[in-house]
N, C-alpha and C positions, 0 to 999 in steps of 0.2 A: 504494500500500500504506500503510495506517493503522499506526505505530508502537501496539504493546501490550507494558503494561508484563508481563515476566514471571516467573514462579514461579521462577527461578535465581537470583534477587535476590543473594545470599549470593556465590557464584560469580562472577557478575557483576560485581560491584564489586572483591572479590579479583584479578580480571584486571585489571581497569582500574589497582588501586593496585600491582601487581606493572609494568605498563605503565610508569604515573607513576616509580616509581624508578628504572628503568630507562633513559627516554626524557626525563623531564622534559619534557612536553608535556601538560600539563594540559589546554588547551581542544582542542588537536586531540585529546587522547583522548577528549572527550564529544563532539565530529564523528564520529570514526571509529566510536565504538558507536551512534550516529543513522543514520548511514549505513545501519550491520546493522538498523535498526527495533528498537535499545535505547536507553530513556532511562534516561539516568545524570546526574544533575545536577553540575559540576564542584564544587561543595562539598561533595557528597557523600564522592566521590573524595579531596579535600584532608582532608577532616576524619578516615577511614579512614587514610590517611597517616596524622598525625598523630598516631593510636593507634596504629597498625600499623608503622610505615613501617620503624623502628629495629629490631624483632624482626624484621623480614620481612629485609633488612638482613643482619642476622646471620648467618639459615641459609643467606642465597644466600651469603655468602661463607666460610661452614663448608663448604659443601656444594663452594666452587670447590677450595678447599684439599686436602678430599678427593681430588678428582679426577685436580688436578696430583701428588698424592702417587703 
């Protein structure tokens, strides 16, 4: 099976950088989406972080706060 890059571009990368703060495994995260026939480039990933990472951050731990209330 030929990897194709695809139209979920936006989503895609959103999982991967929610992965990354999570798991901290940057290059197995661009294995594991090759695996599924998705190229994600790992400085794709890093660089999303980097903008993202700290708000994303945020609402997951808004969101734990919530929960245990």
């Amino acid at each position: 099976m030929r990897a194709q890059p695809l139209g979920g571009y936006v989503e895609i990368v959103c999982c991967a950088v929610r992965w990354y703060c999570r798991f901290q495994f940057l290059l197995d995260i661009e294995e594991l989406l090759f695996e599924r026939a998705v190229i994600v480039r790992y400085e794709t990933i890093r660089r999303r972080c980097d903008m993202f990472g700290a708000g994303l951050a945020r609402r997951v731990n808004a969101a734990r706060r919530r929960a245990c209330s």
